[in-house]
N, C-alpha and C positions, 0 to 999 in steps of 0.2 A: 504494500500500500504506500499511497507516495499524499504526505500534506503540505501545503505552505503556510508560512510561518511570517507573520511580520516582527521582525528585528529592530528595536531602535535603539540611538548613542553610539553607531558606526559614523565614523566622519573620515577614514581612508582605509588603504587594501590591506594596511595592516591591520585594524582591527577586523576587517571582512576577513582578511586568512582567518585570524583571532579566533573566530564565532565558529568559521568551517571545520578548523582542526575541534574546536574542543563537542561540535555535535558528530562529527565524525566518528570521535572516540569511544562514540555511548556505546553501551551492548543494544543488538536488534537496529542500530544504524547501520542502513545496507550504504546511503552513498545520501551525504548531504551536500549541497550548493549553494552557497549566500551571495545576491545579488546587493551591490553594495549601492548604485543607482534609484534603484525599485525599493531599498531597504527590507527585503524577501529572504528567504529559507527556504530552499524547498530538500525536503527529504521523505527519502525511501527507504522504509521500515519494514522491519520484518514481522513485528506485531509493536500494536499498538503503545506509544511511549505519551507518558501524564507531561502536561505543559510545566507543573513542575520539575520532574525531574529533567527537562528540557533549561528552563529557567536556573535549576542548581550548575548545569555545566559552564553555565557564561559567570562571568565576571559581574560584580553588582554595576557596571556601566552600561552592561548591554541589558533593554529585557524584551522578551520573545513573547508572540501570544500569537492564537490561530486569527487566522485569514477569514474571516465571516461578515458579516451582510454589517456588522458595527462598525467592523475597521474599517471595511470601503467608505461606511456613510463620513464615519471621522477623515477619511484622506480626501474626500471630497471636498467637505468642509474647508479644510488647511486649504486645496486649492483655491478654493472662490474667493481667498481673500487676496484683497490686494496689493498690487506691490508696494504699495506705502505703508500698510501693515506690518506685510514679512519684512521693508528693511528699515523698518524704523529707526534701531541703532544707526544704521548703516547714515542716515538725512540730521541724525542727532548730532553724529560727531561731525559730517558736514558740516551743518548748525554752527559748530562751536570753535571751528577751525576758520571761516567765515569769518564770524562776530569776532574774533581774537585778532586777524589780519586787519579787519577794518580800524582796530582800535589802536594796534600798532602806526599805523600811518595817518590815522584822521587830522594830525595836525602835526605841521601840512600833512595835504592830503598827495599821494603817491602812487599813481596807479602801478608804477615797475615797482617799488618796496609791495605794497599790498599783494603784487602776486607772484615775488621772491618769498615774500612774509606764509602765504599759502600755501607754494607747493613744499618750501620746509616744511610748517606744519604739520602738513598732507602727511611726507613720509615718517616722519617722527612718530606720529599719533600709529600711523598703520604700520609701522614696524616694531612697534611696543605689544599692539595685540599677536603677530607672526610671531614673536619672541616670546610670547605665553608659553606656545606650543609648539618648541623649534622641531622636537622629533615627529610632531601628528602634518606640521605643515608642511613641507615637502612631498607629503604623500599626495594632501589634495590638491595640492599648487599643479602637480603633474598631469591630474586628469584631465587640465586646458590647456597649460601653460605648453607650447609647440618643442622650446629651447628646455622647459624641465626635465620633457619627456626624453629628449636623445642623452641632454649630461645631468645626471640625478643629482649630479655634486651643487647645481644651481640654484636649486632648491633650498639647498642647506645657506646656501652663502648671499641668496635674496633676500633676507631680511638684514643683513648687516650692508649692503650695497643699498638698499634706502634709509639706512641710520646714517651714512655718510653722504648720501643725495642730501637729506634735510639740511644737515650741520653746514654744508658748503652754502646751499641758499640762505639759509639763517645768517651765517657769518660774512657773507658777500664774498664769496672766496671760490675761482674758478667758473664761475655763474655759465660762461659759452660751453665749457669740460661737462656740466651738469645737466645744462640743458639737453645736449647731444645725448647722453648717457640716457636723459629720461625718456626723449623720443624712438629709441631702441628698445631697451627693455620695456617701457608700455606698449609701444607698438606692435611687438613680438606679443606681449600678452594679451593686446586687444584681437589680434587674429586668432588667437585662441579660441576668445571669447565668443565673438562671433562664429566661428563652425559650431561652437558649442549651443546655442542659438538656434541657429539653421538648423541641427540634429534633432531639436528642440529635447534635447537631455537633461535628464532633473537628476543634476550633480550642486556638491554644494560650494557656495564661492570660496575662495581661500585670501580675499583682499583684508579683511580681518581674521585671520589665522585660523584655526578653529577654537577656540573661544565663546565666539558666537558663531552659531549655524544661520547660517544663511544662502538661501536660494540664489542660484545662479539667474539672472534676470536683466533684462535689459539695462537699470539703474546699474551694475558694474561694467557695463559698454559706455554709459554717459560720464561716471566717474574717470574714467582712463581717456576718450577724450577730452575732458575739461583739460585734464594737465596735458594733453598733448598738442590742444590747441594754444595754451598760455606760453608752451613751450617754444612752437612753431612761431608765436607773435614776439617774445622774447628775443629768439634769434633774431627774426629780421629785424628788429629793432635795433638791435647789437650793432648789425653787421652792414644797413643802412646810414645811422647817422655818423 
């Protein structure tokens, strides 16, 4: 007999192995599979196994329960909401990264300080959440990221590459070196982004590490533009007057 299972508190393939290996291990597990996308289970029994003793094999991180006419209604649910819902964090610390640039330069007012003052900001803030979870985030950075997926070592050393993007824009220090740097590496992650998109796949973002979950969605396409356009205006500004 073969059931599925909804699995949740997986947020990369390492806790997806995680969950595979330790239902795999059970007695009367013929052959289990966790889809880490779908957040699914599905396993092939040889007689019937209690969602407890299913539940004892994982980790208090993960919990498992059957597949029934409740979970769908509840996964439904999570979907209908909207994307100003799911990334509430996500427009919060916007929010606050905004209001803090403006008030660094409001007097005088500075539009190139205000969006030096920003994109530091920017990566400081979000490489503080990556840096929560330096071993979980690499994992999911990779499910998009085009350049994480071929050198895995990229992943590990992306979040110290935007602790030193911020400090240069913060400090006024290399500003053309930084800009260049940001227009590559977001750009490389917005194509990502986008096939991920177009596949229309429900992976979760990794631009605040995993810390907080959060759906991949178009708002992480308009985020990596924003800097990439300030970017692109930055330059030519530079390199004009």
């Amino acid at each position: 007999m073969t059931h599925t299972y909804t699995v949740t508190g997986m947020t990369c393939n390492g806790c997806r192995t995680s969950v595979e290996d330790n239902l795999n291990a059970l007695d009367d597990v013929e052959q289990a599979s966790v889809n880490l996308e779908k957040q699914e289970a599905t396993i092939k029994m040889s007689k019937h196994i209690s969602i407890e003793t299913l539940q004892n094999a994982l980790s208090e991180k993960y919990s498992i329960s059957e597949k029934n006419i409740f979970n769908v209604a509840s996964e439904a649910k999570t979907e209908e909401k909207s994307d100003l819902q799911q990334l509430f964090p996500l427009f919060l610390i916007f929010g606050y990264i905004i209001v803090a640039s403006i008030l660094l330069n409001v007097k005088p007012w500075g539009t190139n300080g205000f969006m030096l003052d920003f994109m530091g900001l920017f990566y400081i803030v979000f490489s503080f959440f990556k840096l929560l979870d330096l071993k979980g985030f690499p994992e999911s950075f990779r499910m998009y990221d085009p350049l994480a997926k071929v050198i895995p070592a990229y992943g590990w050393i992306y979040p110290f590459i935007e602790v030193a993007l911020g400090l240069l824009f913060l400090m006024r220090v290399e500003i053309p070196i930084a800009l260049i740097i940001t227009l590559v590496i977001l750009g490389v992650t917005t194509i990502g982004v986008i096939r991920t998109l177009l596949q229309k796949k429900a992976i979760q973002c990794a631009c605040l590490g995993t810390a907080l979950k959060l759906p991949m969605t178009k708002a992480t396409f308009i985020e990596n533009s924003i800097m990439i356009v300030m970017a692109v205006f930055m330059l030519i500004k530079i390199y004009t007057s």
